[in-house]
C-alpha positions in Angstrom: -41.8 -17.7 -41.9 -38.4 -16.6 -43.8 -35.3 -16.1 -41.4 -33.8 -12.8 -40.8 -31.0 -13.6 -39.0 -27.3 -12.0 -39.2 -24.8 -13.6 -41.2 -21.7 -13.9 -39.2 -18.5 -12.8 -40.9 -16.1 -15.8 -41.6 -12.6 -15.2 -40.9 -9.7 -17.9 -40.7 -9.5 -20.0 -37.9 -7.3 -19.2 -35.1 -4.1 -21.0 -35.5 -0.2 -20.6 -33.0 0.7 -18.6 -36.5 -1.7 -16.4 -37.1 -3.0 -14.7 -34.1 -1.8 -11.6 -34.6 -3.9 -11.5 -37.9 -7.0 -13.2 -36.2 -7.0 -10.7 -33.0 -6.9 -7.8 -35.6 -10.2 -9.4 -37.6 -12.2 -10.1 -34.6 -11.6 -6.8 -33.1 -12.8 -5.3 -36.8 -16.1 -7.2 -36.1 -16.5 -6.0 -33.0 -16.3 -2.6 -33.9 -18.5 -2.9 -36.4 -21.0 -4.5 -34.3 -20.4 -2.2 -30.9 -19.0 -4.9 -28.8 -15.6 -3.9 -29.0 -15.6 -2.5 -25.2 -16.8 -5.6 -23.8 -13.2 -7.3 -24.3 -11.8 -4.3 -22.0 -14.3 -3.9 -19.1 -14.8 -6.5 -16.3 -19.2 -7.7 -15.8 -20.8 -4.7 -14.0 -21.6 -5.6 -10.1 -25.1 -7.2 -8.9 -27.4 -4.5 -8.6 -30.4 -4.7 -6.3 -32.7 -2.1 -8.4 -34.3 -3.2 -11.5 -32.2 -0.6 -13.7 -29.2 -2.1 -12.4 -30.3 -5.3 -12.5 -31.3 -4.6 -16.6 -27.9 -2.8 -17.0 -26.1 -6.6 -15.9 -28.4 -8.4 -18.0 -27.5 -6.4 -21.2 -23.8 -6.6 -20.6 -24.0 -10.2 -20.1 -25.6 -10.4 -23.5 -23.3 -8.2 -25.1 -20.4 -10.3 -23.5 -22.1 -13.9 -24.5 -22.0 -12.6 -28.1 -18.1 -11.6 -28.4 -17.4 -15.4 -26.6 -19.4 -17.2 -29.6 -17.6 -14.8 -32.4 -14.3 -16.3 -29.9 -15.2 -20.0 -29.4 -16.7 -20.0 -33.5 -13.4 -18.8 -35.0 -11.1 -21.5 -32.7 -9.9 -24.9 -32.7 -11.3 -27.3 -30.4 -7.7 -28.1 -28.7 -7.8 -24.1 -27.6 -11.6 -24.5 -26.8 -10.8 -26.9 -24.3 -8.6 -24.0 -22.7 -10.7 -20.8 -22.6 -14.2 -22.5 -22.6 -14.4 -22.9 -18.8 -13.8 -18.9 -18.4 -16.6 -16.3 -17.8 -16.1 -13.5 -19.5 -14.7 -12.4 -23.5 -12.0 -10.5 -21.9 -10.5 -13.5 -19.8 -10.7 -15.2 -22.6 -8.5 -12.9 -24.8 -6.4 -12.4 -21.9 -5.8 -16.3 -22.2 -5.2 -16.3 -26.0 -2.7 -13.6 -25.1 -0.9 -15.3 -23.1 -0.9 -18.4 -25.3 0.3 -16.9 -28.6 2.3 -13.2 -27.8 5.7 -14.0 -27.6 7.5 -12.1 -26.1 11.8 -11.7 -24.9 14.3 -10.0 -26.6 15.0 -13.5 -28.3 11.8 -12.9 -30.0 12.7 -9.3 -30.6 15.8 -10.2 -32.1 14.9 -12.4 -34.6 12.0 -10.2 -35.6 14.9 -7.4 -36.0 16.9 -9.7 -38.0 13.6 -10.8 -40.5 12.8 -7.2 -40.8 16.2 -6.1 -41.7 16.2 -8.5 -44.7 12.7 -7.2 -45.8 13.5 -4.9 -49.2 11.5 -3.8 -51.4 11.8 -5.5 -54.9 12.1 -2.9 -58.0 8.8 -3.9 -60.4 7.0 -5.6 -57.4 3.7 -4.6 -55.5 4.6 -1.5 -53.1 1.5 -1.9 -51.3 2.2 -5.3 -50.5 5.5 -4.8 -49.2 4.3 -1.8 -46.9 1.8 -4.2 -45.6 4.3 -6.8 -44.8 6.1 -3.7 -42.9 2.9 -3.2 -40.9 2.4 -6.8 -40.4 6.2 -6.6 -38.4 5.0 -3.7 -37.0 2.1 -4.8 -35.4 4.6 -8.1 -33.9 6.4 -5.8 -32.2 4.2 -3.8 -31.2 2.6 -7.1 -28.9 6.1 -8.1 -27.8 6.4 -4.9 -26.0 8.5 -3.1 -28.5 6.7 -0.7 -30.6 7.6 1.3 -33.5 7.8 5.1 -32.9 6.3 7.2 -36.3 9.6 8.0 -37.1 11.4 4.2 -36.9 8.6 3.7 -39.1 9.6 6.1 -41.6 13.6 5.4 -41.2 12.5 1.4 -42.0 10.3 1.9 -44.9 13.1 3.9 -46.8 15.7 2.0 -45.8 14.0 -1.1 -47.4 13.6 0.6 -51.0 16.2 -0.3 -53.4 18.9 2.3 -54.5 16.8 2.8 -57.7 14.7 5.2 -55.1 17.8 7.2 -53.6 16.3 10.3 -56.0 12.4 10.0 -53.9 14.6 9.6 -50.4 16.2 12.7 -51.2 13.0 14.0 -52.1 11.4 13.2 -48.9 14.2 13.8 -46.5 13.4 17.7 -47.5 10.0 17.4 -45.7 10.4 17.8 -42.2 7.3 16.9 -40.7 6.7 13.9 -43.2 4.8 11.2 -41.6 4.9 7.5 -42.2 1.6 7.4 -44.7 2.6 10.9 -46.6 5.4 8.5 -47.3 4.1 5.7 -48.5 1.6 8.2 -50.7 4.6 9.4 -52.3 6.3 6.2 -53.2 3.3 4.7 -53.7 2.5 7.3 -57.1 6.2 7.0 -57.9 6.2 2.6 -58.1 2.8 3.0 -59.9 4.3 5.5 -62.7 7.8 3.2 -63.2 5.5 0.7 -63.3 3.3 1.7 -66.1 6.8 3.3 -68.0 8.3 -0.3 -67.6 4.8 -2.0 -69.2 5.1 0.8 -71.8 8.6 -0.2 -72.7 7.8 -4.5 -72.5 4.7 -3.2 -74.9 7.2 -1.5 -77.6 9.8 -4.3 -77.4 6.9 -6.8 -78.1 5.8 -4.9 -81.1 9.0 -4.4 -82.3 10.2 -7.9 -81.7 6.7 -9.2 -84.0 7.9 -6.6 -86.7 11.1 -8.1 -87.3 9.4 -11.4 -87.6 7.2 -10.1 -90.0 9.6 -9.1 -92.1 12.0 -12.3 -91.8 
């Protein structure tokens, strides 16, 4: 008889540098599977009618799944730490604790990382906003998040002065929000992008002319 069962999704290993990442995966997966509340709620009470009784039984199911998706994607020294727990959410609760620094040491050398972040003329603009969300995201766990507006102030003060023309641009709109941003300079990289392949086009042509002619 053939084998229906689910693939799992792969994702990388958990490691003390990427949890951030990882956390944000799994709970993707769990979304997308439904089990995403079972890492917030506590195991329903014993029940003494057969409806409760059904409703524990289904939860426990629900949260026996999210711990293999937990236990699959770890390494065995932080198995040996959360495998003794009961539930998904004590076990995420650990991995917090483990891995989300927190202090305004950590905050301040996240400042200082983030204040050296720019955006390099010619490069991938996407990339470097993800990067920005990626900081984002750090502080947000270490108790320090990002308001839309320090958002917005950090993304255009990490463009080069090339983009002083587009800041201007933008500072006209008075409700902008950190995406409509990021929209906007996203169009205007992607056109001085394809004006500066233009231009490395024509100087290779003309640069092969000459040399035909030599």
């Amino acid at each position: 008889m053939a084998s229906h069962l689910e693939e799992e999704p792969r994702f990388t290993t958990l490691t003390s540098e990427n949890y951030l990442d990882w956390k944000i995966r799994l709970r993707f997966v769990l979304k997308a599977k439904e089990l995403l509340g079972i890492t917030e709620e506590d195991p329903p009470a014993d029940g003494t009618t057969a409806a409760e009784k059904a409703t524990k039984k289904a939860w426990q199911l629900k949260d026996a799944k999210v711990k293999a998706l937990i236990v699959n994607t770890v390494s065995w020294q932080t198995l040996s730490t959360i495998r003794e727990l009961q539930t998904a959410k004590q076990m995420l609760n650990k991995l917090d604790s483990m891995h989300l620094k927190k202090g305004w040491a950590y905050t301040y050398s996240l400042r200082r990382k983030l204040q050296n972040l720019r955006y390099q003329e010619g490069g991938c603009f996407i990339t470097h906003v993800c990067e920005l969300q990626g900081f984002f995201a750090k502080f947000k766990a270490a108790g320090d998040e990002f308001g839309e507006y320090a958002k917005l102030a950090t993304l255009l003060l990490s463009l080069p002065r090339s983009y002083s023309g587009i800041i201007r641009q933008l500072e006209t709109h008075t409700d902008l929000t950190f995406d409509e941003a990021v929209q906007h300079i996203s169009t205007e990289a992607a056109v001085r992008q394809m004006r500066n392949n233009h231009c490395n086009e024509l100087s290779e042509n003309f640069a092969l002319k000459l040399t035909c002619h030599t």
